[in-house]
ZAVO-723345 format. One record per residue: x, y, z of N, C-alpha, C in turn; residue in one letter. Coordinates in pm, whole numbers, padded with zeros to 5 digits, always signed. Layout:
REM ZAVO-723345
XYZXYZXYZA/...
REM end
This chain:
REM ZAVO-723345
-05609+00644+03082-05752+00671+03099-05778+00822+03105X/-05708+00899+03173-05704+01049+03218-05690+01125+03079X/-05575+01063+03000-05536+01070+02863-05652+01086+02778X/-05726+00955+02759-05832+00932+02703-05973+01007+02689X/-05984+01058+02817-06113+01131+02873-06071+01291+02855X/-05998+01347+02887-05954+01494+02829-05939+01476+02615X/-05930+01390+02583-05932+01358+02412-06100+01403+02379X/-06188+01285+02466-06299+01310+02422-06408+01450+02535X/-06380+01495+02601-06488+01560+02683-06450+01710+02667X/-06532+01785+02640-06574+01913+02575-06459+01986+02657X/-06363+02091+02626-06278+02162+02711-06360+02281+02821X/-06479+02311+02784-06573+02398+02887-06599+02288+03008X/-06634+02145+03015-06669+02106+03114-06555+02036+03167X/-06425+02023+03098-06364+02007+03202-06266+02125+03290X/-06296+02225+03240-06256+02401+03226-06346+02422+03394X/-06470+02365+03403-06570+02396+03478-06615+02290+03542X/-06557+02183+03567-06576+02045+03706-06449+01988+03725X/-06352+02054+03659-06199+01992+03734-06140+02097+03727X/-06091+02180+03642-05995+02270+03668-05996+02352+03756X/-06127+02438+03775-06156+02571+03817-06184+02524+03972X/-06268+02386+04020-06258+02354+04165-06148+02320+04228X/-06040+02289+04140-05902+02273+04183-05840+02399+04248X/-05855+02511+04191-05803+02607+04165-05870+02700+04274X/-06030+02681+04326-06065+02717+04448-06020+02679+04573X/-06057+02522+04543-05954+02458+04640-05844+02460+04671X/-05780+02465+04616-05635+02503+04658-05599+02677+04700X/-05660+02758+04666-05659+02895+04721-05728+02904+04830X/-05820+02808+04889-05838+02784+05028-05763+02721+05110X/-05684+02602+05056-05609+02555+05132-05481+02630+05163X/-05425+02711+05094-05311+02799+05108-05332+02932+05191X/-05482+02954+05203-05552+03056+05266-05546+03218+05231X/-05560+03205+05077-05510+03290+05027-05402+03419+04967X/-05256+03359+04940-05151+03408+04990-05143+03522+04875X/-05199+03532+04840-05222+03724+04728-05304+03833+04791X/-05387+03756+04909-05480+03880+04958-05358+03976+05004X/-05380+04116+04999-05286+04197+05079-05186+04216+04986X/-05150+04187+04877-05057+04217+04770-05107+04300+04661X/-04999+04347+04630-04968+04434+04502-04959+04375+04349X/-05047+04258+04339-05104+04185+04218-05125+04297+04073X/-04998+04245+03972-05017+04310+03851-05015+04154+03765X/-05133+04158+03736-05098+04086+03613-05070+04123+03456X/-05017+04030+03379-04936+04093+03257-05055+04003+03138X/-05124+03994+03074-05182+03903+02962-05156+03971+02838X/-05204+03894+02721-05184+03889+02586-05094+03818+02548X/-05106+03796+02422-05014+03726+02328-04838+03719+02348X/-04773+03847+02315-04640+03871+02339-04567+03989+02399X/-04518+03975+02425-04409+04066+02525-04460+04065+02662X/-04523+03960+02706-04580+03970+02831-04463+03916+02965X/-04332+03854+02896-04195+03785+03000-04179+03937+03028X/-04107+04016+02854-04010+04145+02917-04108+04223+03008X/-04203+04246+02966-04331+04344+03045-04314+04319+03198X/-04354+04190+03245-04335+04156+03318-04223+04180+03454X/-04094+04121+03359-03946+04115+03409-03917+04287+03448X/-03967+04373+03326-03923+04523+03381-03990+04598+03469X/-04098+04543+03514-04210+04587+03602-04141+04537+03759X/-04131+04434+03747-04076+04386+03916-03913+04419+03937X/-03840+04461+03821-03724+04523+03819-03747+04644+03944X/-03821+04723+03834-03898+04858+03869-03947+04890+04004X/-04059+04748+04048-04080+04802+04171-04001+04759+04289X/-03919+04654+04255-03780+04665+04408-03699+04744+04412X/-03627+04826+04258-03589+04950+04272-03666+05048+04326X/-03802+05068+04334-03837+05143+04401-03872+05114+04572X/-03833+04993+04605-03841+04947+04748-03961+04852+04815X/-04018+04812+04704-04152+04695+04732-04097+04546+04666X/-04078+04522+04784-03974+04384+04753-04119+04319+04685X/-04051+04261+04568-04154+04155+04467-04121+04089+04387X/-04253+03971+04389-04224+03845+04393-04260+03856+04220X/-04224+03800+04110-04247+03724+04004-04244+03618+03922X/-04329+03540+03869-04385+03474+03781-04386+03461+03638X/-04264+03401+03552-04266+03447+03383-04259+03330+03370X/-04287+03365+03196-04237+03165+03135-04081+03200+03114X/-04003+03264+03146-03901+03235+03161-03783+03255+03292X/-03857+03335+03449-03796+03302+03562-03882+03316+03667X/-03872+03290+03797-03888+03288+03888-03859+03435+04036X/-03874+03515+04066-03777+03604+04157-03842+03587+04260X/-03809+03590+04371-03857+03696+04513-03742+03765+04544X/-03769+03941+04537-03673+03986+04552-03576+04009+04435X/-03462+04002+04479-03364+03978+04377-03244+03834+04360X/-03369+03725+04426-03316+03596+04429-03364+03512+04309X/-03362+03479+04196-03376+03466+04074-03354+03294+04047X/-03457+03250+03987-03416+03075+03905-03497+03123+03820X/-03451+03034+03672-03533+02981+03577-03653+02920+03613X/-03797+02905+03581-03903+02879+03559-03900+02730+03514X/-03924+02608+03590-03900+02463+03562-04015+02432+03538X/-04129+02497+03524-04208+02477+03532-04265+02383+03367X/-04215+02477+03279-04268+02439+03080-04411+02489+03102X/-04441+02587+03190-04568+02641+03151-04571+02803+03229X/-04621+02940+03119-04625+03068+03198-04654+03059+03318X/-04793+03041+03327-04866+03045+03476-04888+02927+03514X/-04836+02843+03632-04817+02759+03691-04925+02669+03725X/-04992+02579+03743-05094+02530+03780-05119+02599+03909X/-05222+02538+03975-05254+02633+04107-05173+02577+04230X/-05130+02462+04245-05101+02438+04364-04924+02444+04376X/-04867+02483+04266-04721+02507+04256-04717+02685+04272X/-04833+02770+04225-04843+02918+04231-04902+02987+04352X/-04958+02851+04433-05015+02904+04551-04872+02904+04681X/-04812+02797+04630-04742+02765+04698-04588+02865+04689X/-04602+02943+04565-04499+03059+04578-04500+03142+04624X/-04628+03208+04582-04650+03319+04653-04665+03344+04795X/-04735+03230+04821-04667+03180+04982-04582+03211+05043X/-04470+03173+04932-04329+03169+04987-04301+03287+05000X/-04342+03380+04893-04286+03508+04867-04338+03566+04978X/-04436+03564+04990-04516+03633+05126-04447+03648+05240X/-04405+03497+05281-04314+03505+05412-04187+03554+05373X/-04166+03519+05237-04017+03664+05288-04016+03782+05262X/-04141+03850+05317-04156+03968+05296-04187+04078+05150X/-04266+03987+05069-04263+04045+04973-04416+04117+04988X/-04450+04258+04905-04544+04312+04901-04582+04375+04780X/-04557+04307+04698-04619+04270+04555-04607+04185+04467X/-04662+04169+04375-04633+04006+04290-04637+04041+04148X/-04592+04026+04033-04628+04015+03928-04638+03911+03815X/-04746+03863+03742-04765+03751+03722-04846+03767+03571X/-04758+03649+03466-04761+03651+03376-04887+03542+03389X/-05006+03600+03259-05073+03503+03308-05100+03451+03193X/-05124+03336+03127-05148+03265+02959-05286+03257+02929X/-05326+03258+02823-05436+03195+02789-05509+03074+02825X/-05429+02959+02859-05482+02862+02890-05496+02872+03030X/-05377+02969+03128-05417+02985+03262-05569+03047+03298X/-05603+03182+03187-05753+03233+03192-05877+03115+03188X/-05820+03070+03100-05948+02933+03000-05981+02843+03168X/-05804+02773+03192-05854+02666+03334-05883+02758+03477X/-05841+02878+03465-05890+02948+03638-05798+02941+03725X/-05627+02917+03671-05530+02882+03747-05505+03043+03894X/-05560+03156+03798-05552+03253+03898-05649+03287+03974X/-05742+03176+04003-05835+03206+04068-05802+03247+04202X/-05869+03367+04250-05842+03421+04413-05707+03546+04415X/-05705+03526+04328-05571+03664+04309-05604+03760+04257X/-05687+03906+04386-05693+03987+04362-05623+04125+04273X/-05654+04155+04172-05569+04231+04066-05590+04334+04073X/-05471+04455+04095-05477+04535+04133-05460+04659+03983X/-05391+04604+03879-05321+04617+03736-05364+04509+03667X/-05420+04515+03547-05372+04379+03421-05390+04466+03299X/-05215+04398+03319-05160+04487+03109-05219+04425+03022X/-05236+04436+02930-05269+04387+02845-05194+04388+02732X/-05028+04319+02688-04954+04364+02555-05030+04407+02448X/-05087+04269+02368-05137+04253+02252-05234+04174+02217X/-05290+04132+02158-05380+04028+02154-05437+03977+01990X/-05272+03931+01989-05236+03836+01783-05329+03730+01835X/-05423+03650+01756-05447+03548+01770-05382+03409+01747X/-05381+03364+01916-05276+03237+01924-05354+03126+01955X/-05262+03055+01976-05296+02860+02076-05420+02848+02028X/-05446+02845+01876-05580+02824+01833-05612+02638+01812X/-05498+02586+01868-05496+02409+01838-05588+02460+01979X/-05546+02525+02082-05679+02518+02198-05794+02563+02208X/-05797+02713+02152-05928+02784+02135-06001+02721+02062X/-06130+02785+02035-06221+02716+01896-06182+02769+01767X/-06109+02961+01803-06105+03048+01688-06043+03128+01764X/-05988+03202+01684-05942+03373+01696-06054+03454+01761X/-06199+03411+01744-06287+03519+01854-06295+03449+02003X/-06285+03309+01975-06283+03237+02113-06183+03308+02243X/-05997+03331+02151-05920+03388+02221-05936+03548+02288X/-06011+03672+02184-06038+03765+02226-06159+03761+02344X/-06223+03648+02261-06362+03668+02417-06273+03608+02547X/-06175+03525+02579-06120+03472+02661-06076+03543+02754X/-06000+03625+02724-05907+03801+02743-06019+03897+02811X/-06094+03937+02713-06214+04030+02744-06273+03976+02854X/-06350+03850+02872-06442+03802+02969-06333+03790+03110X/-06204+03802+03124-06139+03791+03235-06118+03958+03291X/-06090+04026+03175-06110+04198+03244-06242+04200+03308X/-06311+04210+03269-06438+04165+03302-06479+04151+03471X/-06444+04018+03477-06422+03965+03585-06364+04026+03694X/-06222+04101+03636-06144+04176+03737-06221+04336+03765X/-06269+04325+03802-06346+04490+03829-06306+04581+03874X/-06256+04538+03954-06170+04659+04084-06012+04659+03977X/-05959+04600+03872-05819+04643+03867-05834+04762+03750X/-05713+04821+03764-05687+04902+03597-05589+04845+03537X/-05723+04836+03405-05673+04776+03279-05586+04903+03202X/-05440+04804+03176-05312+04925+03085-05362+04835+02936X/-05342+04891+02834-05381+04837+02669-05303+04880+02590X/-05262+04810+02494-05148+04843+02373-05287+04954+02234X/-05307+05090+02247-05346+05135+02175-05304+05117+02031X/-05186+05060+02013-05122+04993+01907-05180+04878+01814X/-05252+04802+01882-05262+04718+01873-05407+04719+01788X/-05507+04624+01654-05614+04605+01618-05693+04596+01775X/-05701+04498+01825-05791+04493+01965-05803+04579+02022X/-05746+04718+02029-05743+04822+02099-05922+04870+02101X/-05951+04879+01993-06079+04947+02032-06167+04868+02067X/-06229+04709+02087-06269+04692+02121-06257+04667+02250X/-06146+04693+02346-06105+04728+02505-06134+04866+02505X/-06081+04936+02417-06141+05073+02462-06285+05094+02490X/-06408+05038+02381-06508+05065+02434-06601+04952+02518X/-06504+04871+02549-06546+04798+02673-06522+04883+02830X/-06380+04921+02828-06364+04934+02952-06312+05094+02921X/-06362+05210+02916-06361+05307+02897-06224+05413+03001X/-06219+05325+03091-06111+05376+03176-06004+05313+03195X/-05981+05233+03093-05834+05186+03084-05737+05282+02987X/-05634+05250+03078-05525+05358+03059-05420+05277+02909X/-05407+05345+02780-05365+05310+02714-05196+05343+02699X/-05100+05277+02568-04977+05295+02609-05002+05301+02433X/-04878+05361+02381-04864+05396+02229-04703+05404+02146X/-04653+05336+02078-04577+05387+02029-04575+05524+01928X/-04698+05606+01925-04723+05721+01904-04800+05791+02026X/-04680+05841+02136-04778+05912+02252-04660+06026+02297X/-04652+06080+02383-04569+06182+02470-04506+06071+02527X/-04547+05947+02607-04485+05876+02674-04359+05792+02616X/-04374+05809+02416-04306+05714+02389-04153+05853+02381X/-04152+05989+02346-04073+06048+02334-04026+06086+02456X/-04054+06104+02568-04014+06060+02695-03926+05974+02703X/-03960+05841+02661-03869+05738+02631-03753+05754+02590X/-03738+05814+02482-03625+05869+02378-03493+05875+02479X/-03516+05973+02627-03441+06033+02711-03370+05917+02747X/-03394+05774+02737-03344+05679+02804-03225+05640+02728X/-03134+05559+02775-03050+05433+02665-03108+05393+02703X/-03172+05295+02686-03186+05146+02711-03086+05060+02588X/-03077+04944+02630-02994+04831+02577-03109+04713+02504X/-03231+04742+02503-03317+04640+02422-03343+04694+02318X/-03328+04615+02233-03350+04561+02075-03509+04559+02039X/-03528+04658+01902-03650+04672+01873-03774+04719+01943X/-03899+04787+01788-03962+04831+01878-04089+04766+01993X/-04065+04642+01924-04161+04548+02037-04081+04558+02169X/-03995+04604+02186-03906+04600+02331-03963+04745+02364X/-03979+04854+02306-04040+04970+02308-04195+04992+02356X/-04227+04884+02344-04369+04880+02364-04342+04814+02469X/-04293+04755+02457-04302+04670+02665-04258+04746+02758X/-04199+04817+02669-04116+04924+02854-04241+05059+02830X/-04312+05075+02722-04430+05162+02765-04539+05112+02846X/-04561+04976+02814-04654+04895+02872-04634+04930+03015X/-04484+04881+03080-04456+04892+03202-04467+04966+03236X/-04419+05086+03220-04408+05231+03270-04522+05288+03255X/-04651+05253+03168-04777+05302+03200-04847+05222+03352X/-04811+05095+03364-04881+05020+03485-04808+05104+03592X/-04665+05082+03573-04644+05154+03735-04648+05282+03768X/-04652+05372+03662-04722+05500+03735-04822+05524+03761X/-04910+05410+03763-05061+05362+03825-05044+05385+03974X/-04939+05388+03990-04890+05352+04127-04799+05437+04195X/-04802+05541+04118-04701+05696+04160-04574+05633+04232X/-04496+05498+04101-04337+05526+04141-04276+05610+04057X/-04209+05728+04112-04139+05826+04027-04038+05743+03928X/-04063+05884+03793-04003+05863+03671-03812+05828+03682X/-03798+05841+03786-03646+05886+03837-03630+05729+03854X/-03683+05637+03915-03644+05498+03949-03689+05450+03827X/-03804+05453+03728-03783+05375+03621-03654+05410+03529X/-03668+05537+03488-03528+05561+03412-03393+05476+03453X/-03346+05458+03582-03250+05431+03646-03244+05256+03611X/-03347+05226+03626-03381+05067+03601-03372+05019+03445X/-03456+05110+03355-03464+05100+03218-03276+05119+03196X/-03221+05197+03209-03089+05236+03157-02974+05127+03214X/-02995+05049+03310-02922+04977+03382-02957+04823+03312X/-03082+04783+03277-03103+04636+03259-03035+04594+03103X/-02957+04512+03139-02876+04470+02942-02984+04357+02937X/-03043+04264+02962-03111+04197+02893-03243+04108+02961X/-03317+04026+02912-03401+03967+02991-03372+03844+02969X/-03404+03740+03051-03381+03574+02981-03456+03518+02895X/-03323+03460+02797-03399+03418+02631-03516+03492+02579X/-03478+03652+02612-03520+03748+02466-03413+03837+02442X/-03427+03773+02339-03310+03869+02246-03187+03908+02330X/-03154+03780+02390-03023+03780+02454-02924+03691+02446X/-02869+03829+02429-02658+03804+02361-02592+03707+02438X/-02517+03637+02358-02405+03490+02453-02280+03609+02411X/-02231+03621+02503-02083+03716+02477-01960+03554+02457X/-01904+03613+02369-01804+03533+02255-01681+03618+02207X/-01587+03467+02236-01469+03567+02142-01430+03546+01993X/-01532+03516+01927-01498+03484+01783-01568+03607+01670X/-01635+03665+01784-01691+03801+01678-01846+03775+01579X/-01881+03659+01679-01976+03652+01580-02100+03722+01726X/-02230+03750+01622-02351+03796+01749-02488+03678+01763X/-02424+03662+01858-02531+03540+01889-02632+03602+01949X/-02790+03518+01935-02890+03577+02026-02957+03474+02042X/-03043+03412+02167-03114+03313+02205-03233+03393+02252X/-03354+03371+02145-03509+03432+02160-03598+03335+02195X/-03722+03356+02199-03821+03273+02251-03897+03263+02163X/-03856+03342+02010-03959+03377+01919-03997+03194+01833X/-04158+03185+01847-04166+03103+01822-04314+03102+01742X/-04344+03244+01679-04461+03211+01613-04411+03321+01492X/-04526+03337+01373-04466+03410+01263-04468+03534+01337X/-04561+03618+01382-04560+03718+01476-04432+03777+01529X/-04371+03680+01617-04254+03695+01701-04112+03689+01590X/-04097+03598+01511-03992+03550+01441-04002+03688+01347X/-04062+03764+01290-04071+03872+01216-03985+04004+01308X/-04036+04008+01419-04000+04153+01537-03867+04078+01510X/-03786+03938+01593-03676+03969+01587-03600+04025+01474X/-03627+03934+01367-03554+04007+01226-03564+04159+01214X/-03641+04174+01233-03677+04340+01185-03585+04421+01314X/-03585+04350+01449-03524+04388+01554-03332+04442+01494X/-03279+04328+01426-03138+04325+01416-03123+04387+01237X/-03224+04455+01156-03177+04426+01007-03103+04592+01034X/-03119+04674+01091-03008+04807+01115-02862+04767+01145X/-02856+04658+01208-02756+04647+01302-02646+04532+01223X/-02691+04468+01138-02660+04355+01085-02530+04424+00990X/-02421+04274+00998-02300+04388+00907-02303+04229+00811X/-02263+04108+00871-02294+03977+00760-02388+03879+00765X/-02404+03754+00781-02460+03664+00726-02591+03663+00852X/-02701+03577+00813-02747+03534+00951-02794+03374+00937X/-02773+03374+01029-02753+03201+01044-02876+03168+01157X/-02957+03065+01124-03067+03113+01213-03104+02924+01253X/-03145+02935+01366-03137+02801+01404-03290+02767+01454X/-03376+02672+01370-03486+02703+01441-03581+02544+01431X/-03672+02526+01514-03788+02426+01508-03908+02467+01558X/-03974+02395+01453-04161+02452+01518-04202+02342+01597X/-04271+02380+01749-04262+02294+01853-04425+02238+01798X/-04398+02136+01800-04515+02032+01857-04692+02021+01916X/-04747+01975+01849-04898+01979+01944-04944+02153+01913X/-04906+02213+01845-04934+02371+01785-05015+02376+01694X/-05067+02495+01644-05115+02513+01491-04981+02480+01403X/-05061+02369+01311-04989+02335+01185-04964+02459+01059X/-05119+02507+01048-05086+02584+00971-05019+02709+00973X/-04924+02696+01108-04870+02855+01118-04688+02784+01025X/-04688+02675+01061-04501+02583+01017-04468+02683+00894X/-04530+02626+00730-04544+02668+00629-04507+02838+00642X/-04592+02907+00675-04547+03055+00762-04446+03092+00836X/-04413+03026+00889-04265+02998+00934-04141+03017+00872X/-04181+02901+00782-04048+02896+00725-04055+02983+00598X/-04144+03073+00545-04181+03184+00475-04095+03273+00503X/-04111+03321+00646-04043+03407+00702-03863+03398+00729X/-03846+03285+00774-03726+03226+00797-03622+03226+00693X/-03697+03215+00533-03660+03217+00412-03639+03362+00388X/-03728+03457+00420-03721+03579+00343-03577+03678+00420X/-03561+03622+00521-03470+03688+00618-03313+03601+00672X/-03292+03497+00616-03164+03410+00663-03135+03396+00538X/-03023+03378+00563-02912+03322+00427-02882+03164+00487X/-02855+03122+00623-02887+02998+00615-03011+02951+00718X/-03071+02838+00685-03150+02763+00828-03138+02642+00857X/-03092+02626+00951-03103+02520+01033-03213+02452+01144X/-03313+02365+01008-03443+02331+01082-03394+02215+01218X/-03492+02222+01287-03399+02098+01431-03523+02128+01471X/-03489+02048+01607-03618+02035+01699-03625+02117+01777X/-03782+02190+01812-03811+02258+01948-03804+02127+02071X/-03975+02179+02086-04043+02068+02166-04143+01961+02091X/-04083+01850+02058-04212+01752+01939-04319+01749+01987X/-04293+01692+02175-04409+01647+02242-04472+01521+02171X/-04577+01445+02159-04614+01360+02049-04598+01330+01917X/-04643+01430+01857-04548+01437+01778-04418+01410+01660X/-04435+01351+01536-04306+01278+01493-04244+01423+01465X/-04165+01393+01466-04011+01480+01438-04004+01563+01303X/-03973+01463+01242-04012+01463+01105-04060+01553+00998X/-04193+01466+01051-04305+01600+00989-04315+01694+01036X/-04251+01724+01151-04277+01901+01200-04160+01956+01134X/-04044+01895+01118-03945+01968+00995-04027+01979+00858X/-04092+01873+00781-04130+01875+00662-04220+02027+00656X/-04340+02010+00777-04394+02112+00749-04339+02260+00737X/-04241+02255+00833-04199+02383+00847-04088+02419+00693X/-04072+02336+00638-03951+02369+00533-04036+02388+00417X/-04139+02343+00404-04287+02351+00282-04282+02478+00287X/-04264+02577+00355-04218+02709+00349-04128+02770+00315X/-04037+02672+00274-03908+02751+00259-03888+02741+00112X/-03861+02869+00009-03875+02876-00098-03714+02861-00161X/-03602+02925-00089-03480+02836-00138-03426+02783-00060X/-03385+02599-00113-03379+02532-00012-03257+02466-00006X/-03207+02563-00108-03047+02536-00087-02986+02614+00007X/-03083+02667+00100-03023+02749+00252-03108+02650+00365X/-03135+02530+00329-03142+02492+00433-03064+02316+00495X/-03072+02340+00628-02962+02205+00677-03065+02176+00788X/-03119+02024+00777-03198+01982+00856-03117+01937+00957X/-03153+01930+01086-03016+01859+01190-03147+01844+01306X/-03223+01703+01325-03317+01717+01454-03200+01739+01588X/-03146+01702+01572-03067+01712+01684-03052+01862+01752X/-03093+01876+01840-03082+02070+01839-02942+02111+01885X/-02860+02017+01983-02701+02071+02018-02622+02076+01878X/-02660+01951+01798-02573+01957+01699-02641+02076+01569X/-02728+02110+01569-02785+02173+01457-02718+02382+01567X/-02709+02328+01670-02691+02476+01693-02522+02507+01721X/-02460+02353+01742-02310+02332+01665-02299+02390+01548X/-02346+02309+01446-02313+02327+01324-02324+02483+01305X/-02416+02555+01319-02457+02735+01350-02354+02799+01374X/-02263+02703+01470-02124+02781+01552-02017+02752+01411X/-02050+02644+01394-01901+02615+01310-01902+02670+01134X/-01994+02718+01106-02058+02775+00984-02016+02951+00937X/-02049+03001+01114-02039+03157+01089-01913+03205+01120X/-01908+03314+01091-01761+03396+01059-01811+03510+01145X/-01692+03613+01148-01688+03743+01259-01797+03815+01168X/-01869+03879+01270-01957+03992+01221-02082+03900+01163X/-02129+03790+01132-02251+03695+01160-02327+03685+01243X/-02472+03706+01246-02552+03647+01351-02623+03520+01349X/-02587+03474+01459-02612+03359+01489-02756+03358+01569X/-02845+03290+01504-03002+03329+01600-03053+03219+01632X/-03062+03171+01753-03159+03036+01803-03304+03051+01873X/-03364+03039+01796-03490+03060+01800-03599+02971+01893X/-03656+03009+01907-03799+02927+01955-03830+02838+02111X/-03724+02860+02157-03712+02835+02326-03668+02877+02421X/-03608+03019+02384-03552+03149+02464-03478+03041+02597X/-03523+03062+02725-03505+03024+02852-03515+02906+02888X/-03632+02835+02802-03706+02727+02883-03611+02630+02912X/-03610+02526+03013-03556+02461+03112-03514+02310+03049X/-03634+02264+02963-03702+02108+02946-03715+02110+02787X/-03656+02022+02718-03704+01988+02604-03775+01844+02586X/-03908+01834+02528-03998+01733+02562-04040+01671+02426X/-04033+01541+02486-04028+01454+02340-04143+01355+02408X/-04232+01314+02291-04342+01186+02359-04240+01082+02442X/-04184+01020+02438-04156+00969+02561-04057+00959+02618X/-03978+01133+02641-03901+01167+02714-03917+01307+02794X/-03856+01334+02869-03789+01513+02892-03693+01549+02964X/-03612+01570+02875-03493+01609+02905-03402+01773+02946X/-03345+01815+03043-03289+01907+03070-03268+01999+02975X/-03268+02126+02984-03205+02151+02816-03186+02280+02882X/-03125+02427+02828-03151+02546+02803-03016+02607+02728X/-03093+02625+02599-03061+02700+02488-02891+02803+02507X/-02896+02860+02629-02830+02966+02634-02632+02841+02734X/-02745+02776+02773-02570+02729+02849-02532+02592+02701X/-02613+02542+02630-02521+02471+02519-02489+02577+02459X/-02515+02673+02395-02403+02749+02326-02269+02778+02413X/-02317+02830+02523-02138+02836+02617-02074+02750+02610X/-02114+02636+02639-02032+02487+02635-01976+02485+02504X/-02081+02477+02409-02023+02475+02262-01886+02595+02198X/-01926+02703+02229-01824+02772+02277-01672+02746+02324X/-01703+02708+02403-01613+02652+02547-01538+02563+02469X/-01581+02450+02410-01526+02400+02270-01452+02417+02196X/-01514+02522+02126-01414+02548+02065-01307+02605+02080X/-01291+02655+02188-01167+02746+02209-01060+02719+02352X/-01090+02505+02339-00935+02429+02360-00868+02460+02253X/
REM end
């Protein structure tokens, strides 16, 4: 019935007589556990996990124990789980109930990835913002929006809202100017600025320049906040990776594995472009377009997937409803030679076969579920994460 009635009733009214009173309600009943915090939120399209992840790095190295929120972990402190959640920003009464937590153990800031659909239902309602980044703003989750202007007004009308925070913005980015002459005092970040050659001074260990832009992103929010350049450097130069982006399974067969989250044409482009310097042979790329999404992005997909792998291995993300099937068909309608491709729904065995295919100096790339916890099928969900079947598989091979 619940099923039935969210099918037919307009997403504004149920956006605005169930979601959003939920979402009051329950920030009363918890009694507000963000008042008194150091609330950064992270929005846009992508790079909003690493953004995120290097920001609360950042500020417990600098001594403000804090709490965070990604679609791919959990922290207070430096006590760390995966995100069980299968959604960025949490509904309200699982997010009220963290920060909670975080609160009592002493935490005095929070950072919190927040989604589009969290803006749309009001999941952050009552969480005073002190920061909201803003990565990028590609137009996404248009199976939810009405359009691509629906998503920018979505974004915009929540700065908006936040009055008292400062807005950080990807000057990089098309959307840039219309944030610029909205909010005239938001502080922008550039891969053409002083801040990015600054950068230069660092190693860092992340891959590509979308990783470049997230650690400007970051490092523009927290010197919002006069933590010296001396603790980000120290943090930036120290972190090897974030969970399921563009992170390495260490192996002794010589091949370079990476488990990403990249799961739109957008994202699946940065990684390639991330590794084509670095690349010495084949790439072997393991991928499925999840379920209940824009259709017409599959086709695009596998465009991309084609122009950049020598092999693919279509399999399953998340179907969700979904037949199987046709979310391979669609996605391979893209693929222009298709004598590089090996359908396998099965995703252990399709990211087997990946293992047993490549040779030393190959990358091996599994795409499209970085971290996540749960792989979800209409009428199942099952445990899953990307990064411990390759170990196992691994592990395998080398009785």
């Amino acid at each position: 019935m619940k099923g039935w009635l969210q099918k037919f009733t307009p997403l504004g009214l149920i956006n605005c007589f169930s979601h959003k009173p939920k979402a009051i309600l329950t920030s009363f009943i918890f009694h507000h556990p963000a008042k008194n915090l150091i609330n950064i939120g992270v929005l846009g399209t992508k790079g909003k996990t690493t953004t995120a992840y290097l920001m609360a790095e950042i500020l417990n190295q600098a001594g403000l124990k804090t709490a965070l929120i990604s679609t791919a972990a959990l922290k207070i402190g430096d006590k760390e789980q995966m995100n069980p959640y299968k959604m960025t920003t949490p509904s309200p009464q699982p997010l009220n109930l963290f920060i909670k937590k975080a609160k009592e153990n002493g935490c005095q800031a929070l950072v919190l990835e927040i989604s589009s659909h969290a803006i749309k239902q009001s999941r952050v309602w009552g969480i005073p913002f002190k920061i909201l980044v803003v990565t990028n703003l590609v137009p996404d989750h248009l199976e939810y929006h009405k359009n691509s202007k629906d998503y920018l007004k979505t974004h915009l009308n929540f700065l908006k809202k936040n009055k008292k925070a400062v807005i950080v913005f990807n000057q990089d980015d098309k959307c840039s100017e219309e944030i610029k002459n909205q909010f005239p005092k938001a502080l922008p970040f550039s891969l053409n600025s002083h801040l990015r050659e600054k950068l230069k001074t660092i190693k860092t260990q992340l891959l590509g320049d979308f990783n470049i832009s997230n650690m400007l992103a970051a490092i523009t929010a927290i010197q919002a906040l006069n933590i010296n350049f001396s603790v980000i450097k120290q943090v930036l130069e120290n972190i090897r990776t974030i969970p399921g982006r563009m992170e390495f399974i260490e192996n002794k067969l010589g091949y370079q594995i990476i488990v990403d989250y990249a799961h739109s044409p957008f994202s699946l482009i940065k990684v390639f472009q991330a590794i084509q310097s670095l690349k010495r042979g084949k790439i072997i790329t393991v991928f499925g377009a999840c379920g209940e999404r824009d259709r017409n992005q599959r086709p695009m997909m596998g465009k991309i997937l084609d122009q950049y792998s020598d092999y693919i291995i279509v399999t399953n993300d998340d179907p969700y409803s979904e037949d199987s099937e046709q979310i391979a068909q669609d996605l391979i309608k893209g693929i222009y030679s298709q004598d590089k491709v090996i359908k396998i729904l099965d995703r252990k065995t399709a990211i087997q076969k990946a293992l047993q295919i490549a040779q030393i100096n190959d990358w091996v790339l599994i795409l499209g579920k970085g971290a996540e916890q749960w792989q979800i099928f209409k009428d199942k969900k099952i445990p899953w994460d990307d990064r411990q079947i390759v170990k196992q598989i691994l592990i395998d091979f080398q009785k």
